[in-house]
C-alpha positions in Angstrom: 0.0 0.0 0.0 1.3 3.4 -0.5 0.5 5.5 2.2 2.5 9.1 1.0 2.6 11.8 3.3 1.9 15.1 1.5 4.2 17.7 3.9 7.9 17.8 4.0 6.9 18.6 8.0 4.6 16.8 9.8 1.4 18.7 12.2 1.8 17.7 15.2 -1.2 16.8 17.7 -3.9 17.3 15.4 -6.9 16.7 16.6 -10.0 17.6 14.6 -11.1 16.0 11.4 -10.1 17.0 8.5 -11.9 19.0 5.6 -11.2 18.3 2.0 -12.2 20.3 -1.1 -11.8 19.8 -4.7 -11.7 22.8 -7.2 -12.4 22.8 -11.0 -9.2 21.1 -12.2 -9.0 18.2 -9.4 -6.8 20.5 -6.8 -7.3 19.2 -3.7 -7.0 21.7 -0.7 -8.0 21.0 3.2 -8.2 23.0 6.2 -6.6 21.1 9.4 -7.1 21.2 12.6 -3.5 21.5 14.8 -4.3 22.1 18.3 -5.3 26.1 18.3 -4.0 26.7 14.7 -5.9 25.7 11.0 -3.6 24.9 8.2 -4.8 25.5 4.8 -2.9 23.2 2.7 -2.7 21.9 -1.1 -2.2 18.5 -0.7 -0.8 17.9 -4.7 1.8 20.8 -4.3 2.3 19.8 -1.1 2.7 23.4 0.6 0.6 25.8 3.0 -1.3 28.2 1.7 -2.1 29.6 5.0 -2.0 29.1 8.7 -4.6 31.0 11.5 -4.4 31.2 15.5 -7.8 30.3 16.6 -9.1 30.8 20.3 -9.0 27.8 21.6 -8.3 23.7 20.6 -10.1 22.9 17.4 -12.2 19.9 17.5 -13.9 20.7 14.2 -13.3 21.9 11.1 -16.5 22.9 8.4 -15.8 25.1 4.8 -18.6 26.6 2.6 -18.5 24.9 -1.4 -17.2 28.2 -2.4 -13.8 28.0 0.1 -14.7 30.8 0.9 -15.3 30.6 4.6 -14.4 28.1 7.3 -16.6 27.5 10.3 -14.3 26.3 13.2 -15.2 24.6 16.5 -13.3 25.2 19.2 -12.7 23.4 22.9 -13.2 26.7 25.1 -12.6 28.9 22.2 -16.4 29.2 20.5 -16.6 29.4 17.5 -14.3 31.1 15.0 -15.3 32.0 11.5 -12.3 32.3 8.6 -12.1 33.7 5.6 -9.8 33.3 2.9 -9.2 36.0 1.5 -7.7 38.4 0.9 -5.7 36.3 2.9 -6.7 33.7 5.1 -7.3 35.3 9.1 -9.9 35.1 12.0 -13.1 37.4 10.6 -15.7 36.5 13.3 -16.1 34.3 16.5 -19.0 33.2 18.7 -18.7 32.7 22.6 -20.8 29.6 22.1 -19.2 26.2 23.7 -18.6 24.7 19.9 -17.9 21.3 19.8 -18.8 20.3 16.0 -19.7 22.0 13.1 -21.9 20.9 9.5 -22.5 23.3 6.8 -25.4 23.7 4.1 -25.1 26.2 1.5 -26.9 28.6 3.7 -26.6 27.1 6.8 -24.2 26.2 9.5 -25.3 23.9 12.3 -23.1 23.8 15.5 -23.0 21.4 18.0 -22.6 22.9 21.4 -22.6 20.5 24.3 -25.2 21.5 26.9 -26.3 24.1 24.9 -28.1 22.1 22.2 -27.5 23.4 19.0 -26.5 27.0 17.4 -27.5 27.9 14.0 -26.0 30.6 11.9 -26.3 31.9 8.2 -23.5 31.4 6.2 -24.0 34.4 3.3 -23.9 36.9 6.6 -22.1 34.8 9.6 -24.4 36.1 11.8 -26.1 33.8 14.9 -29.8 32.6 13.6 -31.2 30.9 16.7 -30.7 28.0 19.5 -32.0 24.2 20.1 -32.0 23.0 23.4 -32.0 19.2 22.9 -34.7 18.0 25.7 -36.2 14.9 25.3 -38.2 13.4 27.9 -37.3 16.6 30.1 -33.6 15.9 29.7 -31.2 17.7 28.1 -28.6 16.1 26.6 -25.3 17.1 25.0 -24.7 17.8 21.4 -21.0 15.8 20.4 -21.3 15.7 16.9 -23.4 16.7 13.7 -24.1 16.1 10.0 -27.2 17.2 7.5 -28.8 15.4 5.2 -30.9 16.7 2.3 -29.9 19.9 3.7 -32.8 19.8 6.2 -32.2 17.4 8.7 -29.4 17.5 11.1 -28.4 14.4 12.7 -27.0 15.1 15.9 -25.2 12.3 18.1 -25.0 13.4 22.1 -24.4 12.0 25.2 -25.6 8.8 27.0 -26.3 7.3 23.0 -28.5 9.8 22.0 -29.2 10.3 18.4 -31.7 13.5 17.6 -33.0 14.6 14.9 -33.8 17.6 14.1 -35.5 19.8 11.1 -34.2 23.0 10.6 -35.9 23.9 7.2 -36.7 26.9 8.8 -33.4 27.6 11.0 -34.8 30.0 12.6 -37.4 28.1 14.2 -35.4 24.5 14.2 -37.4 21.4 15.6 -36.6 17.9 17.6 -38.6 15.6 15.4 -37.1 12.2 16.8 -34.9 11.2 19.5 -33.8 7.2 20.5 -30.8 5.6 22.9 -29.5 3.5 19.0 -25.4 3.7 20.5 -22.8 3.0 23.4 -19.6 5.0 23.9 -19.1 8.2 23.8 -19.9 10.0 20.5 -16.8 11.6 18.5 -18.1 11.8 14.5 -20.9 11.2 13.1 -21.7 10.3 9.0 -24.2 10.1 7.3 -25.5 8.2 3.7 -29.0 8.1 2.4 -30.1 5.6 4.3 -27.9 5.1 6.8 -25.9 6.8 10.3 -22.4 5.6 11.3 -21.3 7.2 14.6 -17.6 6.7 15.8 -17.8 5.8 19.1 -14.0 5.3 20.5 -13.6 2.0 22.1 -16.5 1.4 21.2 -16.2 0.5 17.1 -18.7 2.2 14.4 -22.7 1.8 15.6 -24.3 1.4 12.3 -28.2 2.6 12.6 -31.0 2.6 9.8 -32.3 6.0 9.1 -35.9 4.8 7.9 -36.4 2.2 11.1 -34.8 4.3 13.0 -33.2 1.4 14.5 -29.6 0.5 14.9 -28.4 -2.7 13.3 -24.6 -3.8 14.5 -21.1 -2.2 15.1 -18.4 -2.3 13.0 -14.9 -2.6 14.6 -11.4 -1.9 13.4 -8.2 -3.6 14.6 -6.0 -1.0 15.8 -8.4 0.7 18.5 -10.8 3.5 19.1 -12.4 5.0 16.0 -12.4 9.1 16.4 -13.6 10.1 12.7 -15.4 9.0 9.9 -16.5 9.7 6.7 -18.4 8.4 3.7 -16.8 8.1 0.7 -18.4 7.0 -2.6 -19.6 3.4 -1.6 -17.1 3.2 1.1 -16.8 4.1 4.6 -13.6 5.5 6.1 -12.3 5.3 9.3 -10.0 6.9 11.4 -8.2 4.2 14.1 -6.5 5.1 17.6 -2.8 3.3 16.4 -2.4 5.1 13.7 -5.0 3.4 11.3 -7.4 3.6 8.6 -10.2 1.2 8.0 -12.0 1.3 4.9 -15.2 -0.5 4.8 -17.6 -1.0 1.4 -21.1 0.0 1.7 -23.5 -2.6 0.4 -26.2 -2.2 -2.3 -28.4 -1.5 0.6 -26.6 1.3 1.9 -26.3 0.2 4.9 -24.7 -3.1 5.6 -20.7 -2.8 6.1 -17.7 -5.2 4.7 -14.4 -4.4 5.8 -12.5 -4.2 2.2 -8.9 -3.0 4.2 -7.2 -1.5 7.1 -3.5 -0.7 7.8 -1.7 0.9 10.6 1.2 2.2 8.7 1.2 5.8 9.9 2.6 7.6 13.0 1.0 8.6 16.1 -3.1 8.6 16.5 -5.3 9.0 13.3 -7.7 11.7 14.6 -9.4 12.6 11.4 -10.6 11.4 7.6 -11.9 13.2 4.6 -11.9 11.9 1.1 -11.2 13.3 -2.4 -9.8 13.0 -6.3 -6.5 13.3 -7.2 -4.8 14.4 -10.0 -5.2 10.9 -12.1 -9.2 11.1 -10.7 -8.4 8.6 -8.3 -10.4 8.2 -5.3 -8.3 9.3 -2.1 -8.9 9.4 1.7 -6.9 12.2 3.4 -5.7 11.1 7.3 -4.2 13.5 9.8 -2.1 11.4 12.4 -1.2 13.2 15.0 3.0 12.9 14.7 2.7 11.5 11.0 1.3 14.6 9.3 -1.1 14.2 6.7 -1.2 11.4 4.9 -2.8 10.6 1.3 -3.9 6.9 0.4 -5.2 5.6 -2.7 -8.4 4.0 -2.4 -8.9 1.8 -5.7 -6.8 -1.5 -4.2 -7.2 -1.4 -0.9 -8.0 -5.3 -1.0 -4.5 -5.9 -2.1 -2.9 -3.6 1.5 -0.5 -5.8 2.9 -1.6 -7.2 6.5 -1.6 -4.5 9.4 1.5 -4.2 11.6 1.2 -6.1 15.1 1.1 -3.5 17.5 3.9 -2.6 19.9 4.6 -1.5 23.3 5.3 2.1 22.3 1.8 1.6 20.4 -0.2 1.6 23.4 -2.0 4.1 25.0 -2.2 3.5 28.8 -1.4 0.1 31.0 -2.3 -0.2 34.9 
């Protein structure tokens, strides 16, 4: 397998996932979380375009289509708002306890612990209205979020909470379903048509069925807790504790998982995942590792990756 890294010097202790975009002529740029920095990079030139302080430790990382603007979560920071030009600084932030961040067109929803969840418009960056997620007479805490058909945001919180709510109006957003469907503590959620995969640490990937409503197994990678995925076409991506990346194909039914190939090849902690096209229109997941940098891997033979590495002593996290 041919894992490349993409930066002559690795980003250290990166801890938010990725963001890739693709431009007209199959340029690949990201925005990466590096503890309280973002690094705007282009991954087939290999060199920064940019680099911003932000308030506090980025957990999240969301840009508009247009690259315009990036929407940034931030541990005890808010939220700060980017731009990119005319060059690429802090334009806005939000004392709002941020903890993930999904974007529409028009939209950004932000997930904000205790606090439910925050939504703001995009064309004007200005703060729309709030969500409280009660259910029962509890609140519980937003940890992650993704849209689908630009409408619903899927929110995974505390205690295996999955809400969802519609937001066609965002200013007057509504719970329409909440269920316990996971176990672990929620770090990234993604979303296909029919289906939600939440990372859950320790825990593997819960796999739950949008239209039941119901969830339907765990999926679990070798080399430890999952902390990000993403879907790719037809494929599921996930980011692994020891360094790892497992890569699952989605089934005809959209739901239903296969584990096509994993590897552990990279350095330090793989924290986040994001997919894209190359330059030869190949299929590509982008991994930040948190010693290892950012690291590109083809995604058109992963059935042929070699077997993972056996994990060593220096690969493990804690002992008692």
């Amino acid at each position: 397998m041919d894992a490349r890294g993409v930066l002559s010097q690795p980003l250290r202790a990166i801890v938010g996932p990725i963001i890739a975009m693709l431009d007209q002529l199959f340029n690949i740029t990201a925005f990466v979380a590096c503890l309280t920095h973002v690094s705007w990079i282009h991954l087939q030139d290999k060199r920064s375009l940019g680099r911003v302080h932000v308030s506090g430790t980025a957990r999240s990382v969301a840009a508009t289509s247009n690259g315009k603007s990036v929407y940034v979560a931030c541990h005890n920071g808010g939220l700060n708002i980017l731009h990119t030009a005319p060059a690429f600084h802090v334009a806005g932030q939000f004392a709002v306890p941020a903890v993930g961040v999904a974007l529409t067109a028009t939209v950004a929803v932000v997930a904000c612990n205790l606090m439910g969840l925050c939504f703001f418009d995009t064309r004007t960056h200005t703060w729309t209205s709030t969500l409280p997620l009660i259910v029962g007479g509890t609140s519980f805490r937003a940890k992650a979020v993704q849209i689908l058909h630009d409408r619903y945001a899927y929110v995974a919180c505390d205690s295996g909470m999955l809400v969802v709510v519609d937001f066609t109006d965002p200013r007057r957003p509504t719970i329409l379903t909440a269920k316990r469907l996971f176990h672990g503590d929620a770090h990234a959620i993604a979303l296909s048509s029919t289906a939600a995969y939440v990372a859950c640490g320790s825990k593997g990937v819960a796999v739950i069925d949008l239209h039941r409503f119901k969830a339907v197994g765990v999926a679990r990678a070798a080399y430890g807790s999952v902390f990000d995925v993403h879907v790719a076409p037809h494929q599921l991506l996930c980011a692994c504790q020891v360094g790892g990346l497992a890569v699952y194909d989605i089934h005809d039914d959209q739901i239903s998982l296969t584990l096509a190939g994993q590897t552990n090849a990279f350095d330090g902690i793989s924290h986040g995942v994001a997919s894209g096209v190359a330059d030869k229109r190949r299929d590509v997941a982008v991994v930040t590792c948190q010693s290892g940098g950012v690291q590109v891997v083809a995604l058109d033979s992963v059935d042929t990756w070699s077997e993972p590495k056996r994990a060593k002593l220096a690969d493990a996290c804690c002992i008692m």
